[in-house]
C-alpha positions in Angstrom: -117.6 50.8 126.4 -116.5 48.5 123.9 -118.4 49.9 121.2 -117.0 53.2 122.0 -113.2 52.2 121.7 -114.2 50.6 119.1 -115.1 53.9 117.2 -112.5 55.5 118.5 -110.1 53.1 117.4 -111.7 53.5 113.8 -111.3 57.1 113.8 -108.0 57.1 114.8 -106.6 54.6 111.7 -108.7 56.9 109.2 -107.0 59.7 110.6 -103.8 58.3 110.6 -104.4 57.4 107.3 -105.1 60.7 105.6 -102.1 62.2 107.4 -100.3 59.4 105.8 -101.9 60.6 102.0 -100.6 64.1 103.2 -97.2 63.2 103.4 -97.1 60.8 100.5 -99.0 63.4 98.0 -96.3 65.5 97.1 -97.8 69.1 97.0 -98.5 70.9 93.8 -98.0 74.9 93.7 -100.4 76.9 91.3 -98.1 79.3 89.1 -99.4 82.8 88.6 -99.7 84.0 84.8 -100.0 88.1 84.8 -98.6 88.8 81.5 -100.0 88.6 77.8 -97.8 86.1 75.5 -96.6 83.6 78.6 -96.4 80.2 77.6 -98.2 77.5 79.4 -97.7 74.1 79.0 -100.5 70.7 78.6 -100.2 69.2 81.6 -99.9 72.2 84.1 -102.6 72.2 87.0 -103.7 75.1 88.8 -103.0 77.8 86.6 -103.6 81.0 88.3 -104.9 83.8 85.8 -104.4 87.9 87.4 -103.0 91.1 85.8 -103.5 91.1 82.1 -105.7 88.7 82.2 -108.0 89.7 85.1 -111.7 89.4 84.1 -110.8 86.2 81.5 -113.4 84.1 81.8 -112.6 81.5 78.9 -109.3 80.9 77.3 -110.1 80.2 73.2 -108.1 78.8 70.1 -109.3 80.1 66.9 -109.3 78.2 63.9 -107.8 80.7 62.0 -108.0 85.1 62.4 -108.7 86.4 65.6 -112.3 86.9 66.8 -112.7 85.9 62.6 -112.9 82.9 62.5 -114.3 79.9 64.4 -113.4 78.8 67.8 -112.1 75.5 68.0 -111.5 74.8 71.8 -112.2 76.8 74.6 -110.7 76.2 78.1 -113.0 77.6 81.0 -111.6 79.8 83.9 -113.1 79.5 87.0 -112.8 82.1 89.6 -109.3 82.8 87.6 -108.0 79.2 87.9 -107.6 76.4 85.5 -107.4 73.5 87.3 -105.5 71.2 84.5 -104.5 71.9 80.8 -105.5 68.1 79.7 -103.8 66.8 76.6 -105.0 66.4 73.1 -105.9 69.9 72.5 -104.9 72.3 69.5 -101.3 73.9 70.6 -101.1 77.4 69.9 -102.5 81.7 71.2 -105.4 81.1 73.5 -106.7 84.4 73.8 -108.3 85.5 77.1 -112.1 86.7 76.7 -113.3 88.6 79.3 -110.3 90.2 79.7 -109.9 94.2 79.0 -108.4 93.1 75.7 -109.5 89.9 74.7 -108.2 90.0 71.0 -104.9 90.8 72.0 -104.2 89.0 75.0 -103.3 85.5 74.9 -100.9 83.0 76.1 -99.3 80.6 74.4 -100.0 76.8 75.1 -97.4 74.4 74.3 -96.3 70.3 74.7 -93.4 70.3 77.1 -90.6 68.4 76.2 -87.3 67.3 77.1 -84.5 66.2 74.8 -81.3 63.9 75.3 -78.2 63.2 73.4 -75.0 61.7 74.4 -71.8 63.7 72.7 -68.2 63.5 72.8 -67.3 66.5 75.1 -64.5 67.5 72.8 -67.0 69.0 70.3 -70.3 68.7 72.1 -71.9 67.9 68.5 -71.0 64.6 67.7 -73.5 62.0 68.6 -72.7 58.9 69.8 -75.9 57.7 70.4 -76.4 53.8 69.3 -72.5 53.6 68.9 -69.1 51.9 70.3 -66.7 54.7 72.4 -63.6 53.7 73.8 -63.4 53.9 77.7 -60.7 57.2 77.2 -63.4 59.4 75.6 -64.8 61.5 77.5 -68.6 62.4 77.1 -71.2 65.1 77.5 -74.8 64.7 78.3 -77.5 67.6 76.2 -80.5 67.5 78.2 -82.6 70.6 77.4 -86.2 71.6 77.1 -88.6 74.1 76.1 -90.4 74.7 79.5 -89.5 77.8 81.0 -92.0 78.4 83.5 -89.2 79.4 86.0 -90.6 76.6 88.7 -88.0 74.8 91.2 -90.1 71.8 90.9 -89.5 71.3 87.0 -86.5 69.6 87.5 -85.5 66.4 85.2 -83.3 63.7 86.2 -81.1 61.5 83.7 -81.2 57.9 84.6 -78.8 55.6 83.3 -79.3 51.8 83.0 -75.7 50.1 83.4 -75.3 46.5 81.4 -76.0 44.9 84.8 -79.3 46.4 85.0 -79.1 49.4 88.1 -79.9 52.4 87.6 -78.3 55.8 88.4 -78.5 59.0 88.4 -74.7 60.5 88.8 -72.3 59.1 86.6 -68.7 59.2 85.3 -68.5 62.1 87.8 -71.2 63.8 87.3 -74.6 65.0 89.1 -77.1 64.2 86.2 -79.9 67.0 87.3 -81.5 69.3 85.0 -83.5 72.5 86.1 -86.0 73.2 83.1 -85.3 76.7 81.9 -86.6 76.8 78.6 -82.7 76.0 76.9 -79.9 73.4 76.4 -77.3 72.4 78.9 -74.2 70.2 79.0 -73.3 67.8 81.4 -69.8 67.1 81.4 -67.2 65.9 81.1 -68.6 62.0 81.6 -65.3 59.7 82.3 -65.5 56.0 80.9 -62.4 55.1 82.9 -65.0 52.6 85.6 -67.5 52.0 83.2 -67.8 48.3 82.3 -68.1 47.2 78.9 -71.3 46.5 77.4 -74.8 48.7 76.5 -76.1 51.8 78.6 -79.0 53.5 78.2 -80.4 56.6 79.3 -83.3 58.6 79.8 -84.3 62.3 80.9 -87.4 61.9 83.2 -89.3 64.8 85.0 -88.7 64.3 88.8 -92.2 63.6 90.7 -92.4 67.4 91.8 -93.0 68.7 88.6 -97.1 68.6 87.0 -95.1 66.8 83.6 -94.1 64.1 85.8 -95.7 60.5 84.9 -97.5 62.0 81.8 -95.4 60.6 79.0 -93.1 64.0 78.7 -89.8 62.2 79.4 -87.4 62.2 76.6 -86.2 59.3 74.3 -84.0 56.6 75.3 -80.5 57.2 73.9 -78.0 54.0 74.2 -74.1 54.2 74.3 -71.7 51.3 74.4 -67.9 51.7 76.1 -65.4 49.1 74.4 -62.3 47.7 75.9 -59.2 48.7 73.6 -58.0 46.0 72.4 -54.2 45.7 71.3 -52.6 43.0 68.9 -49.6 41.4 69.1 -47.3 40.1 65.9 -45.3 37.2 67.2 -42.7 36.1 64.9 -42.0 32.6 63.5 
């Protein structure tokens, strides 16, 4: 009997901790491509290939012309899936062979990335980025990117490091949340009137839901630095 409860016992905590892996493991959806020219991004996983591309069989980059010239990486799909576009593979038309068209069907294959700048919101072009502001200017945030795969879960959050160390992620009045779309949006305007004086840096980083997450696609640091106005007094003699 003891033997028994024993097992039992053992099942029961490997079970319990799978269902704990479940719910840890955030859950990634495979995204569909059906038509010729989409663009696809390294670091994508389970890539789901149907309508203009049903049949493909291999996904090819040629070194130069079309079905002219010599293939220089080929990306196999299985059973119409690819189950991860790795890095450190030629960017560029991948053309779809074994589709009804395979010299004219393709899809582009691109590095994501995400961009940051801190501006002053009054013209939303001048950088501030390494520089003093005064704690009355008000600021913008340009976060933007070139995915545009139309996914909920490629969202990017801004993180700001305060002088004291914390970080957060809404700041002078503002959400700092991003949806990737593919273009550039302006988060603003950014009030200085709580900041405290010293350095602040920030960083656009693709939230854990998104495949880009953790794969060194978050964007640049950018640094900022609120002053205290200082006014002077002439005393007389």
């Amino acid at each position: 009997m003891l033997m028994v409860s024993e097992r039992m016992m053992f099942r029961v905590v490997v079970i319990t901790a799978f269902l704990v892996t479940l719910v840890a493991a955030p859950a990634t959806a495979a995204r569909t491509i059906t038509e010729n020219g989409t663009n696809v991004f390294v670091g994508e996983e389970n890539l789901v290939f149907g309508g203009d591309f049903a049949g493909t069989s291999q996904l090819v980059h040629y070194a130069g012309e079309v079905a002219g010239s010599p293939i220089d990486k080929s990306i196999a799909v299985t059973a119409g899936m690819v189950g991860s576009l790795n890095g450190g593979i030629p960017t560029g038309c991948y053309y779809a062979v074994g589709s009804a068209y395979p010299d004219l069907t393709y899809v582009s294959i691109q590095n994501p990335e995400v961009t940051l700048d801190v501006v002053l919101d009054n013209s939303r072009i001048d950088s501030v980025n390494g520089k003093s502001v005064t704690r009355n200017t008000e600021l913008a945030f340009k976060v933007g990117s070139n995915v545009d795969t139309g996914d909920v879960s490629d969202m990017v959050t801004i993180e700001v490091t305060l002088p004291n160390g914390g970080v957060v992620t809404d700041f002078g009045g503002q959400s700092l949340r991003y949806q990737a779309n593919g273009s550039t949006r302006f988060i603003g305007p950014i009030s200085l009137n709580r900041a405290t004086a010293g350095t602040y840096t920030t960083i656009a980083k693709w939230n854990r839901s998104s495949d880009f997450s953790g794969k060194g696609c978050d964007s640049r640091p950018v640094t900022f630095e609120p002053k205290f106005a200082t006014s002077l007094k002439f005393l007389r003699l």
